[in-house]
C-alpha positions, 0 to 999 in steps of 0.5 A, spaced: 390 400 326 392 406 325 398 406 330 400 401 327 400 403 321 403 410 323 408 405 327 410 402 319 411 409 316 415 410 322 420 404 321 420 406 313 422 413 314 427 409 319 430 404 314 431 410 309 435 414 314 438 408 317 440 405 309 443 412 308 446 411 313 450 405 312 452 407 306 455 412 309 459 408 314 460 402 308 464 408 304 466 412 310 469 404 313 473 403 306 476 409 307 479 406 313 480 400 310 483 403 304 488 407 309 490 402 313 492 398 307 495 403 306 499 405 311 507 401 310 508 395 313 513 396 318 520 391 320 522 390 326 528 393 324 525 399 321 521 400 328 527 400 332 530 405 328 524 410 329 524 408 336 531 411 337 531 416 331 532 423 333 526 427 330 529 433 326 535 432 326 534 425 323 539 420 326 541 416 332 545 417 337 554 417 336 554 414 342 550 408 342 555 402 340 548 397 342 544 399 337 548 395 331 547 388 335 541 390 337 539 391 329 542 384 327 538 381 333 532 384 330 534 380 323 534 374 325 527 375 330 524 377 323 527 372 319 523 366 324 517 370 324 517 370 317 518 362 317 526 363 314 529 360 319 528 356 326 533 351 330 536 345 330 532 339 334 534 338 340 534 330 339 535 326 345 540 331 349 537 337 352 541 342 349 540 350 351 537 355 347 545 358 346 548 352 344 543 351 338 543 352 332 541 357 327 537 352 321 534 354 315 527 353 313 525 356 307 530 360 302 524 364 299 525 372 298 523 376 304 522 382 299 527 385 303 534 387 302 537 386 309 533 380 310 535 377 304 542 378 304 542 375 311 538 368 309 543 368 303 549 368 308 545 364 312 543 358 307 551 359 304 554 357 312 556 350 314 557 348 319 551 352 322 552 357 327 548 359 333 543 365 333 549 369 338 554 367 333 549 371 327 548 376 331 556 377 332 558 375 325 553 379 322 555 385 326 563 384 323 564 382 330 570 376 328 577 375 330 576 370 323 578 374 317 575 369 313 568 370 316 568 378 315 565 377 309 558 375 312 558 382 314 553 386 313 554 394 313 550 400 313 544 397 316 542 403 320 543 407 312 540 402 308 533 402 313 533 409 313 532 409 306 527 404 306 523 407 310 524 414 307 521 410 300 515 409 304 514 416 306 517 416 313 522 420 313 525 424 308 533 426 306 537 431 308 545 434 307 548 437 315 554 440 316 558 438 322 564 442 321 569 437 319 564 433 314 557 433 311 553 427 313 547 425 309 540 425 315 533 422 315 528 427 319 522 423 320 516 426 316 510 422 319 509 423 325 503 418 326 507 412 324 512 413 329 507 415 334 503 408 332 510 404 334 511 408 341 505 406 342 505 400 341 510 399 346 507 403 351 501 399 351 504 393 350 506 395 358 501 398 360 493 397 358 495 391 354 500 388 359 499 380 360 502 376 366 504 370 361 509 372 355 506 366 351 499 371 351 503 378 348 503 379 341 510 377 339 512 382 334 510 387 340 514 383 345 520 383 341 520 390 339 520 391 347 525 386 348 530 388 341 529 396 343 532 395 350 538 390 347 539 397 343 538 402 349 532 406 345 527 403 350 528 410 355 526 414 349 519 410 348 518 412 354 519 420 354 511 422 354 509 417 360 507 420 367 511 418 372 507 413 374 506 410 367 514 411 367 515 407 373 510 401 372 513 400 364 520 399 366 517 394 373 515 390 368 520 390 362 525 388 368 520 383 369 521 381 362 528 380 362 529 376 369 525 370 366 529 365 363 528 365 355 530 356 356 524 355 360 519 360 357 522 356 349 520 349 353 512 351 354 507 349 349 506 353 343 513 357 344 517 360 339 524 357 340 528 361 334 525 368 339 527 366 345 533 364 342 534 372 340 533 374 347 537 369 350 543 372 345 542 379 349 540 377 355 542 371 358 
């Protein structure tokens, strides 16, 4: 009897600590919680971005001429993410992803200024185009001058500045001999480092044989920072090894069909559609 009852005194003395404990925890699980809501919700434009930006002296390339695509691109795979937008129906002719066109769902705000300009132009537009044609039309690249207003300008600017509202990056003035150019330098080294990430183990430690079993934000990330020509620069802190496995598979990747993978059950047309745009 008397063990059994130093054995209760035992679990009293337990569950003291063992309360304590998770009050602890509760808290210290807030704080987490409280973080995470916290932390921005990043675009697919804004994580391309920070995939290519230079660190300290906070701008990309001069010498990439893709990215501008590629950010288009990234506008209308946000779009369809976030319902706006979707594909015309295919009706009794079978009609390839290239061939089909862009069609709007929903004009509700996205809260976002590039998103809600491009679903402006896109709900304004008649006869639909084709997800190639937006990326092209919203790129400025037209032989018709009556389509040069639904270009959309400045959009590396503009997400910079979006993300410098979020304390991302901050704002500087450079000096480049002949003219002064306003800079974004990257101060939270953490959330850009949660993109490469991203992308890292979307490739490696997550990776999956079948697409339709990949996250879709992280495999369009995958797919829009090649289309762009900022991939590599995920890649910069991975071992050889790592490094030659990622980029087998991203060749994986671009060799499937996007009209085949937009046929199987539960696939998103409007996506394979992007990819179709860049890499068909």
């Amino acid at each position: 009897m008397a063990s059994r009852e130093g054995l209760v005194q035992r679990r009293t003395v337990g569950n003291t600590s063992d309360t304590q404990a998770s009050v602890q925890n509760k808290v210290s699980d807030d704080d987490d919680d409280s973080k995470k809501d916290r932390a921005p919700k990043l675009t697919l434009l804004e994580e391309v971005i920070l995939v290519g930006l230079k660190d300290k002296e906070g701008y990309t390339s001069f010498w990439n001429d893709n990215i501008s695509s590629g950010l288009r691109g990234a506008i209308l795979m946000e779009l369809g993410f976030r319902g706006r937008i979707t594909l015309d129906n295919v009706g009794m002719r079978k009609r390839s992803l290239l061939h089909r066109r862009v069609t709007l769902s929903s004009d509700a705000p996205c809260g976002d200024i590039l998103l809600d300009e491009a679903l402006r132009h896109i709900k304004e537009t008649e006869p639909q185009e084709t997800c190639q044609s937006w990326i092209e039309l919203l790129s400025g690249e037209t032989w018709n001058p009556l389509k040069l207003r639904f270009q959309i300008r400045n959009v590396r600017e503009r997400i910079a500045k979006n993300l410098v509202e979020k304390g991302i990056l901050t704002t500087e003035k450079q000096n480049f001999v002949v003219f002064d150019m306003t800079t974004h330098p990257l101060m939270d080294q953490a959330q850009k480092q949660q993109v490469i990430r991203k992308i890292q183990e979307t490739l490696l430690s997550k990776w999956v044989n079948d697409p339709q079993r990949i996250d879709r934000r992280a495999l369009g990330l995958v797919y829009l920072a090649h289309a762009s020509e900022v991939l590599e620069q995920a890649f910069a802190s991975l071992s050889d090894d790592d490094y030659d496995l990622a980029m087998k598979r991203v060749r994986e990747l671009l060799d499937l069909d996007p009209d085949v993978e937009s046929a199987k059950e539960g696939a998103d047309e409007g996506f394979w559609a992007v990819v179709a745009s860049f890499f068909k």
